[in-house]
C-alpha positions in Angstrom: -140.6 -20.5 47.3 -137.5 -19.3 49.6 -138.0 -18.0 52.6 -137.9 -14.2 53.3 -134.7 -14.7 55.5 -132.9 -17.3 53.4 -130.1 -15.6 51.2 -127.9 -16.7 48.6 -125.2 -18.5 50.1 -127.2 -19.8 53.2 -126.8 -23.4 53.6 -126.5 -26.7 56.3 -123.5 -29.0 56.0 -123.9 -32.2 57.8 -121.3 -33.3 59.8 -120.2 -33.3 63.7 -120.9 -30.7 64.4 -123.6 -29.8 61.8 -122.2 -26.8 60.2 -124.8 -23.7 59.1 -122.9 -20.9 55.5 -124.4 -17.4 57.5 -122.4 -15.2 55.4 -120.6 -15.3 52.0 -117.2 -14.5 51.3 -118.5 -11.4 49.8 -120.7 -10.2 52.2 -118.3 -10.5 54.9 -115.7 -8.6 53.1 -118.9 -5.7 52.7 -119.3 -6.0 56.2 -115.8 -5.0 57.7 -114.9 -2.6 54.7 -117.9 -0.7 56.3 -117.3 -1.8 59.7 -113.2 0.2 59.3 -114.9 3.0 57.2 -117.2 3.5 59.9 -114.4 3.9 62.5 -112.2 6.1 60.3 -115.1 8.3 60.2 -115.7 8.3 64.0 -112.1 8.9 64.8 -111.4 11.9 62.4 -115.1 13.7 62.7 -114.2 13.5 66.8 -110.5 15.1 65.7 -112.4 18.0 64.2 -115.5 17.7 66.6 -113.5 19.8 69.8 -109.8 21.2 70.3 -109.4 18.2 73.3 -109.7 16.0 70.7 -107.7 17.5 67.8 -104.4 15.1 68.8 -106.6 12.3 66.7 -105.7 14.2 63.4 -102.6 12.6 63.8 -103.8 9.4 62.9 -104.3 10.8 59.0 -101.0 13.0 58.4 -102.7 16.4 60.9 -105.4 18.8 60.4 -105.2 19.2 57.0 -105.3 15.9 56.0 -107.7 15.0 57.9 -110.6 18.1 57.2 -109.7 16.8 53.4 -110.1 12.3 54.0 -113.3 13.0 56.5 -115.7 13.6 53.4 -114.6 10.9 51.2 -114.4 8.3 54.3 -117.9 9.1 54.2 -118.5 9.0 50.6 -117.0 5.1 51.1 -119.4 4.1 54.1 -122.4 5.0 52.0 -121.4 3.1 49.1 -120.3 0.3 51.3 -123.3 0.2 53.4 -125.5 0.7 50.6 -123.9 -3.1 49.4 -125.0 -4.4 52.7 -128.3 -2.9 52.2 -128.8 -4.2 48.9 -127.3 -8.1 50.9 -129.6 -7.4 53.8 -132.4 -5.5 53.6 -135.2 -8.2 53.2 -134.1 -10.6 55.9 -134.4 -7.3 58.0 -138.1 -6.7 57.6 -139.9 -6.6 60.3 -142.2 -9.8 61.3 -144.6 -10.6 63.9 -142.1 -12.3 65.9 -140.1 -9.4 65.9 -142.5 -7.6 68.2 -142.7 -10.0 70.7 -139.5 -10.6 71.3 -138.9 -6.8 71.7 -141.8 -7.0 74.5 -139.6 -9.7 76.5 -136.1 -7.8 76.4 -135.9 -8.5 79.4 -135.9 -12.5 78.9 -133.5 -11.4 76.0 -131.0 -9.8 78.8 -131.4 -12.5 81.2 -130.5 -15.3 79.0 -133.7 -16.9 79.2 -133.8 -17.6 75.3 -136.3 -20.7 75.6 -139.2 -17.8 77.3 -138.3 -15.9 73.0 -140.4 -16.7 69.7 -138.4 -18.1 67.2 -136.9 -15.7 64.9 -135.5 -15.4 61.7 -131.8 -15.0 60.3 -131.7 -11.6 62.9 -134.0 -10.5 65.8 -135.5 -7.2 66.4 -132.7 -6.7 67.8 -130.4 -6.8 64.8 -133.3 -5.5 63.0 -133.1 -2.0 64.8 -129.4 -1.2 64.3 -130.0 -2.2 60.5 -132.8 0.3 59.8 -131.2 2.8 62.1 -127.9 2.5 60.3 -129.7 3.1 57.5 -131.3 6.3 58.7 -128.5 7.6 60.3 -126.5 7.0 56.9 -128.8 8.6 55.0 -128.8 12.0 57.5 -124.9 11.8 57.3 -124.4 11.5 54.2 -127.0 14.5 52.9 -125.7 16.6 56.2 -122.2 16.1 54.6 -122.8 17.1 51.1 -124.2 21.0 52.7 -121.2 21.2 54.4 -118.5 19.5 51.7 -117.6 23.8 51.3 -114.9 22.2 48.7 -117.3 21.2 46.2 -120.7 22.4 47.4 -120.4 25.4 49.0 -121.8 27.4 46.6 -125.3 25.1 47.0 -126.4 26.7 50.6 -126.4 29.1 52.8 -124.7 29.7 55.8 -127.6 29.7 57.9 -128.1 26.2 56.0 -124.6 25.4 56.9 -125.1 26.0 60.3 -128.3 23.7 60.7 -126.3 20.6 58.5 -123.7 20.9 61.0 -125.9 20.5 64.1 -128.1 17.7 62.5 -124.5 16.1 60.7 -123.1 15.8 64.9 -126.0 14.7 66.6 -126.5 11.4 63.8 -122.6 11.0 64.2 -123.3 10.9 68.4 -125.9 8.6 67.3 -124.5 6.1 65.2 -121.3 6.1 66.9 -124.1 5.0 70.0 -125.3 2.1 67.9 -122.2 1.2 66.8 -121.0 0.5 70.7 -124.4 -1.5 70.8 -123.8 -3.5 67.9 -119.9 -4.1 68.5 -121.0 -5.5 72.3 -123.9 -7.3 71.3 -121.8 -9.2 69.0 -119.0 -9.8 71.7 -122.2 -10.6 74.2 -123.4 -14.0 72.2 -120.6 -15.8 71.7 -120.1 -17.3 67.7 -121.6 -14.3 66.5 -118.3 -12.2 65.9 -116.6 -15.5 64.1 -119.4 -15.6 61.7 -118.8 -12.7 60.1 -114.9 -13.4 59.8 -115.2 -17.7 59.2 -119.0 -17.1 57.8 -120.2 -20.2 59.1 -122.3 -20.9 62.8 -122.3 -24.1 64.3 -126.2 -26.1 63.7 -126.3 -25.9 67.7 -125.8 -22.1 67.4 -128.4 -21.5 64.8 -131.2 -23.3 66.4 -130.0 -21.6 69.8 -130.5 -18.1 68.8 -131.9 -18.0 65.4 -134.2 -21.4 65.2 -136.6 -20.1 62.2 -133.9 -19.0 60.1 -132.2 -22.7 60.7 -136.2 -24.6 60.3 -136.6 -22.8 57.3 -133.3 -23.9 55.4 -134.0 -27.8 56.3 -136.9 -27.5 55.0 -135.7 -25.4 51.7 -132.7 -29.0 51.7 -135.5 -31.5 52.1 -137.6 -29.7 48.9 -134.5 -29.5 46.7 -133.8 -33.6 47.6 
């Protein structure tokens, strides 16, 4: 039976060094066509967010342009992200493990990795940015559609319009947030940003930071010999 974390593709390659497949060729291109969607979005909802910031509209062609991409960015970050979902989402439940190494953050911040439980193919960590990128997704996405006025404005009211509009910028605040978190985590442990462009780790580099993930595809190799 494979392991909750274990996904297609996932596999160890003897050799000096031992070499560990993280991520496929199509889950890495997933990745970064929602990683760019997820910008474009940031940078043109800040362009129509405040007047200071309205100089970012010409990055799309002006105002225009940009009031009429915005939505369909969006439209391409859920269906993007809803193929990393589909990729991810089982590896991301949560696990006992999960909890305590969320109770030594502190060890986690220190560098004092030896003092963590092992953890899967991602950490609590990792774990939290995935279910809140979900959720904040989700709350775009829906917060969008009420105030789309080119297709959907006959669906709600203004007073509705008004309330999308508040809930649509406080998730955008928000996942912009987790982004930053995600973006310097990844810079932060060093291998992890060449994973997802190469889609392999080095064997010292998956029992370093992700030993039951690594323990559980030897032991799925020595069953299949």
């Amino acid at each position: 039976m494979t392991a909750y974390d274990v996904e297609r593709g996932d596999a160890i390659h003897p050799g000096k060094p031992v070499t560990v497949d993280r991520y496929t060729g199509g889950a890495r291109i997933n990745h970064w066509i929602t990683a760019t969607s997820l910008v474009l979005l940031a940078l043109s909802g800040l362009a129509l967010f405040h007047p200071s910031l309205f100089f970012l509209t010409g990055l799309f062609g002006g105002g225009q342009w940009t009031r009429t991409i915005h939505p369909w960015i969006g439209v391409v970050l859920f269906f993007s992200f809803t193929g990393l979902f589909i990729r991810f989402w089982r590896a991301n439940l949560w696990k006992a493990e999960d909890g305590t190494w969320l109770a030594r953050l502190k060890d986690v911040l220190t560098g004092h990795e030896e003092r963590l439980p092992e953890v899967g193919k991602y950490n609590a960590g990792q774990k939290a940015v995935f279910w809140g990128m979900s959720l904040l997704i989700l709350i775009l996405i829906a917060s969008g559609f009420v105030i789309w006025d080119q297709y959907f404005a006959a669906y709600s009211t203004i007073d509705q319009k008004r309330i999308a509009v508040l809930i649509h910028a406080i998730a955008a605040v928000t996942i912009i947030c987790v982004w930053i978190v995600h973006v310097y985590a990844a810079i932060w442990v060093r291998g992890t940003i060449s994973a997802m462009t190469r889609g392999r780790v080095t064997g010292g580099w998956a029992w370093r930071h992700h030993r039951k993930w690594l323990r559980e595809l030897v032991g799925g190799k020595e069953r299949r010999s």
